[in-house]
N, C-alpha and C positions, 0 to 999 in steps of 0.2 A: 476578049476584054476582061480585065480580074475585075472582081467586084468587091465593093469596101468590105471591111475588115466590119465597121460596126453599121449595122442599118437601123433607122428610126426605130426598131424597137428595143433594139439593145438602149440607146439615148433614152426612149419610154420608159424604159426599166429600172435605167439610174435615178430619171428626174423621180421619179417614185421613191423610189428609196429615200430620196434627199429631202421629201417633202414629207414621208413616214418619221426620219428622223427631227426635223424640225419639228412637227405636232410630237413626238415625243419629249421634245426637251423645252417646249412651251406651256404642255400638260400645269406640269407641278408651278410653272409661274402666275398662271391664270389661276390656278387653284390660292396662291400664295399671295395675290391680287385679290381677289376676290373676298380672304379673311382677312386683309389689313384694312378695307376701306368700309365705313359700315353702309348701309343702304339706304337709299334717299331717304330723309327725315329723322334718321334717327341721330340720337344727341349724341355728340363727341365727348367724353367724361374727360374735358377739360377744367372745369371747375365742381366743386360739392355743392355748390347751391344749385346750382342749372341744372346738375345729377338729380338733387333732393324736390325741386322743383316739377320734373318733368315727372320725375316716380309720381309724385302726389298728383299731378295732373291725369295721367293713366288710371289711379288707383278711384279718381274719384269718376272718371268716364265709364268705370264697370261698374262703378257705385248704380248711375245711373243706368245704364243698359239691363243691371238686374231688376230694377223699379220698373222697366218699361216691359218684361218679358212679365215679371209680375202680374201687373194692368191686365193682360189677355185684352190689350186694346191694337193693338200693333198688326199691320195689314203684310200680306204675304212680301209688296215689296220691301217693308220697314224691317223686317225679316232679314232681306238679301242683305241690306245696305249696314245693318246691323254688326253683320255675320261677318262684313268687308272692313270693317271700322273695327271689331275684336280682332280678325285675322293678323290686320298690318299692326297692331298692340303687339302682340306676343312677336311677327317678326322685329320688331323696333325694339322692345325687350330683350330679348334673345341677343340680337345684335350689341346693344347695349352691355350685358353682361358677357359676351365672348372679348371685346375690348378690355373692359376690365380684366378681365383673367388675363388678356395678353399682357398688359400693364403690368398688373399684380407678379408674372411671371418672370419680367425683365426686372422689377426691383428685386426681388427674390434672389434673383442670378448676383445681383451687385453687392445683397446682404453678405449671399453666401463669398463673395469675394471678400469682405473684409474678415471671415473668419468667427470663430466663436468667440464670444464676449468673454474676459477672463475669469476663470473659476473661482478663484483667489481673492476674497476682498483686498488685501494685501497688495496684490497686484494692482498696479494701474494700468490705464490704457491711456495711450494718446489724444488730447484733447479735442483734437478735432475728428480723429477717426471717431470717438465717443459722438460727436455733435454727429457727424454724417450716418452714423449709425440709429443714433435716435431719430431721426430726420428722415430714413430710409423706415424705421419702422412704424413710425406716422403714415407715411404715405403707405405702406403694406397694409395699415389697418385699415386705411379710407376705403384704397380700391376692394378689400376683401368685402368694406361694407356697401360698397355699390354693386360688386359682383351678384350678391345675396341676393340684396333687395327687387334688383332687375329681374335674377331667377325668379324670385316670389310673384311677381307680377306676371311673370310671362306663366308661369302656373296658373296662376289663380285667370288670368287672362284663356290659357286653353281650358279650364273647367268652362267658363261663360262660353266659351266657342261652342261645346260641346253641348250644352244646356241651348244656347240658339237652333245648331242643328238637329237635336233630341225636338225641339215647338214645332221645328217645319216640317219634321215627319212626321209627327202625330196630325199636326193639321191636313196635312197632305192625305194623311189614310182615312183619318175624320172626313174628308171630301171626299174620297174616292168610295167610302163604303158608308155617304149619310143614305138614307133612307128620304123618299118625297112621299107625294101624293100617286096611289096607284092610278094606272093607264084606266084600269077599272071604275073609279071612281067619277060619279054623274061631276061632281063639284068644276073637277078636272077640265071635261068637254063642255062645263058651261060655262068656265072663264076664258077655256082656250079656243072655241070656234069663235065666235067674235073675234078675238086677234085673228085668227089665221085667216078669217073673211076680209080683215082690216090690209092687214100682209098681201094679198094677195091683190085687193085694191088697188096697192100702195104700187104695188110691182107693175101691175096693170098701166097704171098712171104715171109710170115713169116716164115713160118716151115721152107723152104728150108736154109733160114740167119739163123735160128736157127742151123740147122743141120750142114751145112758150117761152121761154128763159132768154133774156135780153142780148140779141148779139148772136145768136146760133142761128139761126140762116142764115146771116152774112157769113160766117165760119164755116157752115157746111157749103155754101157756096163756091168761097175763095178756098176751100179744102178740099172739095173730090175732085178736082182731076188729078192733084198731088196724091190722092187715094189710091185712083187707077191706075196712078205709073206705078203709086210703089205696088200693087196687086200684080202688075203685068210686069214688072220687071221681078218679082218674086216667086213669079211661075216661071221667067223666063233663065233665070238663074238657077233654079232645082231642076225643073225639065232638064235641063244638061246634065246635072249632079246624078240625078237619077239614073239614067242612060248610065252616065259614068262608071257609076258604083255597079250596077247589074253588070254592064260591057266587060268589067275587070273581075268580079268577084263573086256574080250573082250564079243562080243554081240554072245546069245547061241540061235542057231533057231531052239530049241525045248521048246525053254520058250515062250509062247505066251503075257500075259500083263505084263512086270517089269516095277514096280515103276518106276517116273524119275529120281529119284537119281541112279538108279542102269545103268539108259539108259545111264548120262551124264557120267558116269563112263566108261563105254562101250565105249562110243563117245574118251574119252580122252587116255583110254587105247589102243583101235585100229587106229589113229590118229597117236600115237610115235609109235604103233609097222610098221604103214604103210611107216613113214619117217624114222625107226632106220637105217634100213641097207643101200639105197642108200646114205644119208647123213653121214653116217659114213664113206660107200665107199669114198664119193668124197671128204669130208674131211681128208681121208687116204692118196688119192691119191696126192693131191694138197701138201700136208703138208709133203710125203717122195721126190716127185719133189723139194720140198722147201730146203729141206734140203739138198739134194743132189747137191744143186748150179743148176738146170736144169732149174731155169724158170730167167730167162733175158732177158732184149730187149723188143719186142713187142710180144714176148710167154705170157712172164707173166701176159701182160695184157688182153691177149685173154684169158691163162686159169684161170685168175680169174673169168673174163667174164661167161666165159663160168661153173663155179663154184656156183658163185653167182645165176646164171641164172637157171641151173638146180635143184637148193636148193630150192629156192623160188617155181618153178612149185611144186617141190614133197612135201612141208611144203603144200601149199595152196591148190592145189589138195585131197592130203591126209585125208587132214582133216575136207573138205568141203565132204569128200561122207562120209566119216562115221558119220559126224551131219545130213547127209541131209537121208542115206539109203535110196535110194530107192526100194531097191527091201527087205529090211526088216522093213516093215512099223512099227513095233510093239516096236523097236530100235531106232525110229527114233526123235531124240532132238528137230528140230525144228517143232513146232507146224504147218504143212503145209500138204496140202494135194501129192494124191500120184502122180498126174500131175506133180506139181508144187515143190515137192521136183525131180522130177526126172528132167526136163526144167532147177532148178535152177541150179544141180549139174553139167548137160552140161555145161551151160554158166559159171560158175567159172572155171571148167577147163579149157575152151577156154580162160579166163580171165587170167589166168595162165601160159598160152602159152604165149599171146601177153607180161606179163609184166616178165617173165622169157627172151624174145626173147629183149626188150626192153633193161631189165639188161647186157644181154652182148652184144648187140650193144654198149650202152655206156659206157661200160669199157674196153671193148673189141678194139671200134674204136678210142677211146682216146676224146672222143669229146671236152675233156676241153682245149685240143690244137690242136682243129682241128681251119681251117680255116673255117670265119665267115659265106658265101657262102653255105659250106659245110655243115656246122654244122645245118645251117636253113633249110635244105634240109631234115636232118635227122632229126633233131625236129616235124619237120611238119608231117612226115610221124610215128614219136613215138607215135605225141600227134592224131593223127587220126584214129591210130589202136586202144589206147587206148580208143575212146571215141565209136570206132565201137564196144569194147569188153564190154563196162560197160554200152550204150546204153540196149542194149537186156535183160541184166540181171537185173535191175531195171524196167521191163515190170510185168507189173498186169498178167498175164501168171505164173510168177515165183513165185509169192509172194500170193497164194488162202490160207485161212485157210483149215485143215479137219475141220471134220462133229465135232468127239472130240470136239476141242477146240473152234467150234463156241457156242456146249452143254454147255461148261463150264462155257463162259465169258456172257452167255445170261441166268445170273441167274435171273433175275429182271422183266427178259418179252420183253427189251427193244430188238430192232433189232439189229445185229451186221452185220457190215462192213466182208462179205466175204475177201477181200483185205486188208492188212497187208503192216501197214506204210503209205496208200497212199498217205498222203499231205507231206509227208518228203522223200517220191522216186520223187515225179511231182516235188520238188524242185529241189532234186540232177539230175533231167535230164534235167534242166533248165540251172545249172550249165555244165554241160557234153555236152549241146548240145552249152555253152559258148567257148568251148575249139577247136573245127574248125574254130567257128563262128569269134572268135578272135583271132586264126593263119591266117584266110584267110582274115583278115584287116590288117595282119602287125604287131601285136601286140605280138609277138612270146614271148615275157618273160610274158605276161600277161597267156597268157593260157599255158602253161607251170609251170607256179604259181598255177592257178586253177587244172590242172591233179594233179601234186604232192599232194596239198595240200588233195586233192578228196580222193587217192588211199593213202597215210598214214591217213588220219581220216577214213576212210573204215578198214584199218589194225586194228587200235587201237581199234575204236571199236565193232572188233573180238574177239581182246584180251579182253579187257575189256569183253564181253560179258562173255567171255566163264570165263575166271577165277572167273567172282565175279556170274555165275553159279554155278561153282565148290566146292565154298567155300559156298555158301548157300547151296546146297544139303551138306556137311559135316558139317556145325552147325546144321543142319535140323537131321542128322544121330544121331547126339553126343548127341544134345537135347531130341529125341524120342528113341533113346537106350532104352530096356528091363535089358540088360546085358552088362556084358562083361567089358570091359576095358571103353569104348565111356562113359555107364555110371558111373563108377569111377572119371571119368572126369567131369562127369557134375555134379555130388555129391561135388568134391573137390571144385567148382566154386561155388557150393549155389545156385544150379538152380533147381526148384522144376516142379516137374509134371504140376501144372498147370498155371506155369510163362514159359515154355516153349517159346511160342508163341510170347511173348513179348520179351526175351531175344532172340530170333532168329531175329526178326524185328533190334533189334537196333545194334546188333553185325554184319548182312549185314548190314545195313545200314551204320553204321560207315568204316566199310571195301570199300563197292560203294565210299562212299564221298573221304576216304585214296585214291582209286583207279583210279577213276577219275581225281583228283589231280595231281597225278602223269604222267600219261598219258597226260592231259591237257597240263603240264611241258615239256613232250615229242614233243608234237606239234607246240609249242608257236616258237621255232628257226627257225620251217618250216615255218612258218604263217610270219616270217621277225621281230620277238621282237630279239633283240641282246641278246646275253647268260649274257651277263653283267647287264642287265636289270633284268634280270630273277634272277642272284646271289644276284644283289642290294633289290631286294623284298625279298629274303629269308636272307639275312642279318637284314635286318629290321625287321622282322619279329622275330629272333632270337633274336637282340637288343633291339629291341624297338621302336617306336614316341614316343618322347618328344613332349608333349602337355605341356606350361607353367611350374609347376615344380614334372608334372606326366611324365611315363614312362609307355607308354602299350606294353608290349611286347607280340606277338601271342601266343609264344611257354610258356612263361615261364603261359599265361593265358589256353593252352588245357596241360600243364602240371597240373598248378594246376585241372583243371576237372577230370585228369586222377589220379590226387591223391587222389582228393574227391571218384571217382566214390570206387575207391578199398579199401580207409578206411573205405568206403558205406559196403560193398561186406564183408570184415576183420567183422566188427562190427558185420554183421548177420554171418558170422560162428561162430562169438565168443558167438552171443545169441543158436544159437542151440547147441555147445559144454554146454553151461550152461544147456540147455534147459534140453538134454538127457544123459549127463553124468557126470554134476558134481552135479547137485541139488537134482536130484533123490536119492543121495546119502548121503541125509543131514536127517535132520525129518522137518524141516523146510515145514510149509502148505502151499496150493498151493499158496494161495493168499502172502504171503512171496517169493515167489520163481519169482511168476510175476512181482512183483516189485523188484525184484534183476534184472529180465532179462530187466525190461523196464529201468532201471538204467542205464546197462552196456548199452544199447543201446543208451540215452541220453548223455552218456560220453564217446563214440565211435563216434558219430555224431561230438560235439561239439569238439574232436581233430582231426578230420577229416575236418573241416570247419578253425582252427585254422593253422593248417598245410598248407592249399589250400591256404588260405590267406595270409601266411608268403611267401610259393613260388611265388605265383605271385607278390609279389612285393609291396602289400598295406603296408601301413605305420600307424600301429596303432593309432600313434597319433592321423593321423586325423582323426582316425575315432571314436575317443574320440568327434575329437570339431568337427563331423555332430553329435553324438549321441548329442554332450550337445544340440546343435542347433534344433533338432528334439524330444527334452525331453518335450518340452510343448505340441509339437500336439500331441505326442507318450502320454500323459497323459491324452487328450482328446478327439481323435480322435480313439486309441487303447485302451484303460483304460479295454474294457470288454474282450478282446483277450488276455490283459497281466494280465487280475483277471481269467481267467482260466486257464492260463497258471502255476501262479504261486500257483492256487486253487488244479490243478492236480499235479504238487510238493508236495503240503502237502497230499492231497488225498495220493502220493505213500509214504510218511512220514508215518503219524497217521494211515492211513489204518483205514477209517471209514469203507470201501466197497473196497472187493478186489473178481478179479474175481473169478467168480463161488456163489457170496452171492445170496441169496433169501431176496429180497429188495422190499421195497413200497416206491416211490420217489415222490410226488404230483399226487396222485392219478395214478401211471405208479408199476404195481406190473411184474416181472420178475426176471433175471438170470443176472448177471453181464457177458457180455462177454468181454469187452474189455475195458481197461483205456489209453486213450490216450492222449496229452499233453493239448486239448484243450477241450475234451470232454467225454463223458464215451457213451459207448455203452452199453442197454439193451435189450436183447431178452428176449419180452412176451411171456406167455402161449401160446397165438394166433401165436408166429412165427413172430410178428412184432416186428422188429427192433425201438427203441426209441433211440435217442440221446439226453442226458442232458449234458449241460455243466456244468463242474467241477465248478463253482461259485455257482452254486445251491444246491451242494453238502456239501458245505462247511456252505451255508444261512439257507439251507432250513433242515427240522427236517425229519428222513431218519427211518423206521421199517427194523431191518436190522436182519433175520432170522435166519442168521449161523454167525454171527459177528465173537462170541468168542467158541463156538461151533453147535454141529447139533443140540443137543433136541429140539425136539416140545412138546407144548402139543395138544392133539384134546379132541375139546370139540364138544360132540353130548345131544342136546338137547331132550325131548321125553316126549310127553303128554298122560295120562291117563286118563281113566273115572271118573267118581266117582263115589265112591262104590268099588275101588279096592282097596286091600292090600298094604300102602307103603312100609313098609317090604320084600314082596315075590317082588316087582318091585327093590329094593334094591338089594335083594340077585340076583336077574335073570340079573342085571346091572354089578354087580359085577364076576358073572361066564361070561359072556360075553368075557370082558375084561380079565380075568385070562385065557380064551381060546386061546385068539389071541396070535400068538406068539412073534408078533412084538412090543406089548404093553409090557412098563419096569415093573419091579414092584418096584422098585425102582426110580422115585420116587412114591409111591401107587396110583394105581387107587381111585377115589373118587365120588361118587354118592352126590348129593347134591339136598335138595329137592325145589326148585327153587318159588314157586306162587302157588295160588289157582287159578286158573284163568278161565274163564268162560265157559267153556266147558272141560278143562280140571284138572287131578295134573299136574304141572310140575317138572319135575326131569330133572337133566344137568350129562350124564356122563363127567368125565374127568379124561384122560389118557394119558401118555407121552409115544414116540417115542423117540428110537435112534436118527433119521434121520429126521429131518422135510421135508426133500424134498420126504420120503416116505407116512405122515399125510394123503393127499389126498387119495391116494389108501387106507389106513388102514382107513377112517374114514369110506369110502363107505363099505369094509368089515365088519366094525362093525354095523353099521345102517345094513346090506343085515343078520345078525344075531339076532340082536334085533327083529326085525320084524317077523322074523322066530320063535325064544321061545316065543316068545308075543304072536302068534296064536297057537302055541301048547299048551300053558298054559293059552289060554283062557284069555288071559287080553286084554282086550278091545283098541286101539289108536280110539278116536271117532273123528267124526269131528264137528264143530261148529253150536251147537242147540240153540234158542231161544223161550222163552214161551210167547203167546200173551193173555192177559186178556182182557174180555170183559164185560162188564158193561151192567143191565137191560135196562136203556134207550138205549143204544149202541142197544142192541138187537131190542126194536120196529123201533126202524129207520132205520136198515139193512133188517124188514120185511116190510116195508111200500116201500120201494125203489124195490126190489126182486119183490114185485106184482106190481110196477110200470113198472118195466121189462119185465114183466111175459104178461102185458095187450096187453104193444105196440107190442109185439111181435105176438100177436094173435089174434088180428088188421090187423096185416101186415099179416099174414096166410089167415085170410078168405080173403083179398082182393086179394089174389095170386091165391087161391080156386077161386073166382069166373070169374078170367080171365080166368083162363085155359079153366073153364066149356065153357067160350063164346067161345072162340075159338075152341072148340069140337064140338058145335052146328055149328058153319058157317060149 
């Protein structure tokens, strides 16, 4: 059964492109929308009075706004609202004067249509071009004067902006570092134990005013057993869950080493199943009270209290022992030993307690209208539990690597730090041991600043850790898939066995940086940045800086990346669709099929790049008049970059050399493996990679073995004696060659009989091949034959003899030398004879 030509992801591929291309060619009209309409409220410079009108109206609202920043009477939210009433001024100014200039810009074009005014008093001009002329320069002067004046307000409007947000930070630090009454001080504990006896009363006596309170035991009546069901169907719906999540994912202690992806798993699935059920309970519970009208007064804010308080312990608890496991070391997420995870999971729990006990004291006691006395009392005593509970747990005790992960990270030889973190916990107990340090001077919003800030950057990054954990071990899973669904997925993304690695790198990475972000965003209102501050950055960020008469906007510049990266990603599915199922299907030879695929990939790129650039916002033109402006260095500073570039253009044109030829390029003989825009890759015999660039391709004169097809010929060379038969060396040449099977006979083998030459005949066989990349091996099997009937049939391959003539006098002179040899030598004998004799005698 043939199977279609295109399957849903070729269709996926295109509907992408189509809809890459429409957000491309939509970009610049939303952007083009966006400056013609101005934004809610602001005035249309249809008339000069409504213009001059509306300036005066703004001018005299800063009037005011400076009178009231003056005053120092103005409360932090008069501040906010302030801040919000200047902000939308300057955008409704700005707006205001970008219309004018648009104005201003169209009559301008019309002036400059009617031409120069004539030079020549003498001259006339036409009476009514004259009237449309003055008429057009009225109206240039009006809009130039609304253009101005709008600028000046929206100036003068961001100075006041700046002057509000300069009040709220001073005020803000002015509160964070005023000075009270010390903890030390008798005055202190003798306004504040009376309250906190009174508080405590108060708290006491709550149920009973609850209870007492008109209509609450008929309510609690006709309300618990609607209690119990939702209680008992809230056990009975996690009890499953739980089960669930452990049954699938939870940690099994008959598995001794699982991967870490399987532990974090483990970690995350036993984590919800250890909070499913009490937080389900007490949000069951809280939320049928709710409804049932039971919580009013100071109930509701004890059982929020008390809600809040208990959620936090069983979140933070929960999920601190199933990362830390201590009694399942094999399960255990964080890299620490079995001390030091069992120490840390103590002290988070304990950590748990205080800031659960914490949470419904102050929701519970109302602190935000407690009296000031009171409240100091209870502060004090918040911010010292907490710094008793986070003290211990930042100790080198909690924090030892195991033996593992010390093996691991000490690939190099280098020594590793037993202790985890340490210069970044000796800070945070620097800070921690800041938080008494600076209640017991008085400074209670100061360290009260520094707890909170401690114990949510401690939260986050929790969360951060664990999540951008989570999602690295699941790109890690989806990437390293054998089977199954994971790898489907990472087939359909174009992720190849051994990009792996890389594509997990940058997919966490990008995810950390997203994550990070975010969370950062989370802390920033704790840290004392105003949320206004924070929308004003991500508004700009979406709009844009105006730089002169550019426009960078963030969003529209990681849009454009994110459209590059995926007409990236589009383009190479679109080459391996070509690769493996539409060309194979053609007759089309390889080297034809590589230059289709390096085509589409050049014309995949280059609408990929066209697209990016249209979204973000460049403005081709000018990027006409840098290229003109950079066409002379680009001629002679690039000349040899832009001669191979456009050298490998015609390379994939004419197809001198396409991969897979058997090529001789300046003395470099190999295999074509690759043509790329700047350069061609060759692999030699020897396995050494050669790069030549495509200009030399184009210069230099190229032996190219399979151009237009395979045949070879081989030729084998072969010397003979003399005195042998050319003939029977002819015929023995010739059955050789009719032997082999890879030799054609078409075109005919040929015996040619070559030189007389000095020791030998020579004869040249020569024989073609199908396949010249098979010559080498067929040539050695023909020579490992030749040689073989050549000794069976007694024909001689001799090797290189020479004959020396010698002449009569030659002769006396070689014997007169020989006895001159012959004497000295026998000379030198008896004088050797007669020493030995002396020394036989001594």
């Amino acid at each position: 059964m043939s199977r279609p030509m295109f399957r849903p992801t070729s269709r996926a591929i295109l509907l992408v492109f189509a809809l890459l291309a429409a957000l491309a060619g939509t970009a610049p009209l939303r952007a083009q929308d966006s400056a013609d309409k101005p934004l809610a409220g602001a005035p249309m410079p249809t008339d000069g009075r409504q213009v001059t009108s509306q300036i005066a109206t703004w001018s005299g609202q800063l009037d005011d706004i400076e009178k009231q920043i003056g005053s120092g009477d103005l409360s932090d939210q008069d501040l906010t609202e302030l801040r919000r009433e200047v902000d939308a001024t300057v955008t409704a100014a700005k707006a205001l004067a970008d219309l004018a200039n648009a104005a201003l810009a169209d009559k301008r074009q019309l002036l400059d249509a009617l031409g120069p005014p004539p030079a020549d008093d003498t001259a006339k001009e036409a009476p009514e071009v004259a009237r449309q002329r003055a008429s057009l320069n009225g109206e240039i002067a009006d809009l130039d004067g609304r253009a101005k004046r709008a600028q000046v307000i929206a100036t003068r409007a961001e100075s006041v902006l700046g002057i509000v947000v300069e009040t709220a930070r001073q005020r803000l630090a002015a509160r964070i570092l005023a000075r009270e009454t010390s903890p030390f001080s008798l005055d202190l504990w003798r306004e504040g134990l009376p309250q906190t006896m009174e508080a405590l009363a108060a708290i006491a006596d709550t149920p009973r005013q609850w209870w007492e309170s008109e209509g609450t035991p008929d309510k609690v009546a006709a309300a618990w057993p609607t209690v119990v069901l939702v209680i008992a169907f809230a056990t009975v719906m996690g009890w499953p869950i739980r089960r669930w999540l452990l049954r699938k994912g939870g940690p099994r202690i008959d598995q001794e080493a699982p991967p870490y992806g399987r532990r974090v798993l483990a970690a995350t699935a036993a984590g919800l199943a250890s909070c499913a059920i009490p937080v389900l309970a007490i949000a069951s519970i809280y939320g049928s009270l709710e409804v049932h009208g039971l919580l009013f007064g100071g109930i509701e804010e004890l059982a929020r209290g008390l809600a809040v308080g208990l959620s936090l312990y069983f979140v933070i608890a929960g999920f601190s022992h199933v990362a830390l496991q201590p009694h399942l070391p094999q399960w255990r997420v964080a890299r620490l030993s079995e001390e030091s995870a069992d120490t840390l999971d103590a002290r988070l729990k304990f950590l748990a307690v205080i800031l659960g006990l914490n949470s419904f004291i102050w929701i519970g006691f109302h602190l935000g209208g407690a009296g000031d006395a009171f409240r100091t009392i209870v502060n004090v005593f918040m911010n010292g539990t907490l710094a008793f509970g986070l003290w211990p747990m930042l100790g080198d005790r909690a924090w030892r690597r195991s033996e593992a992960s010390i093996s691991i990270e000490a690939t190099g030889g280098e020594v590793v730090d037993p202790r985890k973190y340490a210069t970044a916990r000796r800070l945070l107990r620097l800070l921690v041991l800041a938080i008494p340090v600076t209640a017991a001077a008085g400074y209670y919003n100061l360290s009260d600043y520094i707890a909170r800030n401690i114990i949510l950057a401690g939260l986050l990054f929790g969360l951060f850790s664990a999540l951008s954990t989570i999602v690295g071990e699941l790109t890690a899973a989806m990437l390293n898939a054998q089977g199954g669904s994971l790898r489907k997925v990472r087939a359909a993304l174009g992720f190849s066995d051994e990009g792996g690695g890389i594509a997990h790198f940058w997919i966490t990475g990008f995810f950390n940086v997203v994550l990070a972000g975010a969370l950062f965003t989370l802390f920033l209102p704790s840290a004392g940045v105003p949320r206004d501050d924070i929308a004003a950055f991500f508004e700009t960020g979406i709009s844009g800086v105006h730089i002169g008469n550019f426009t960078i906007s963030f969003t529209d510049i990681l849009l454009a990346i994110v459209i590059f990266i995926v007409a990236l990603r589009l383009t190479r599915m679109v080459q391996g669709l070509l690769e493996r199922r539409l060309l194979p299907q053609t007759r089309l030879d390889t080297g034809v099929q590589n230059s289709i695929k390096s085509a589409a990939g050049y014309v995949g790129t280059t609408i990929g790049i066209l697209i990016a650039v249209s979204v973000a916002g460049i403005d081709f033109s000018n990027i006409a008049i840098i290229a003109g402006a950079l066409s002379v260095g680009i001629g002679f500073g690039l000349q040899n970059i832009v001669n191979n570039f456009i050298s490998g253009l015609i390379v994939l044109v004419e197809r001198p050399v396409k991969v897979g030829d058997w090529v001789i390029i300046g003395g470099n003989e190999g295999v074509v493996k690759r043509i790329n825009v700047r350069a061609t890759e060759i692999e030699t015999f020897k396995r050494a990679t050669v790069i030549v660039p495509n200009g030399e391709l184009i210069s230099q004169s190229i032996v190219n073995y399979t151009l237009h097809n395979k045949m070879g010929r081989v030729d084998i060379p072969v010397g003979v004696a003399y005195g042998t038969d050319p003939a029977m060396v002819e015929k023995v040449l010739f059955e050789v060659a009719a032997a082999h099977k890879a030799v054609l006979s078409f075109p005919k083998p040929r015996v040619l009989f070559q030189n007389f030459g000095a020791s030998t005949l020579d004869f040249e066989l020569r024989c073609f091949v199908a396949n010249v990349e098979e010559s080498l091996a067929v040539r050695t099997e023909l020579m490992f034959a030749v040689e073989r009937i050549f000794r069976e049939r007694d024909i001689e391959i001799p090797f290189p003899q020479s004959d020396i003539n010698i002449r009569d006098r030659d002769i006396e002179k070689l014997a007169m030398l020989l006895d001159r040899i012959m004497g000295r030598s026998g000379e030198k004998g008896g004088k050797d004879a007669g020493q030995r004799q002396d020394k036989g005698d001594e």
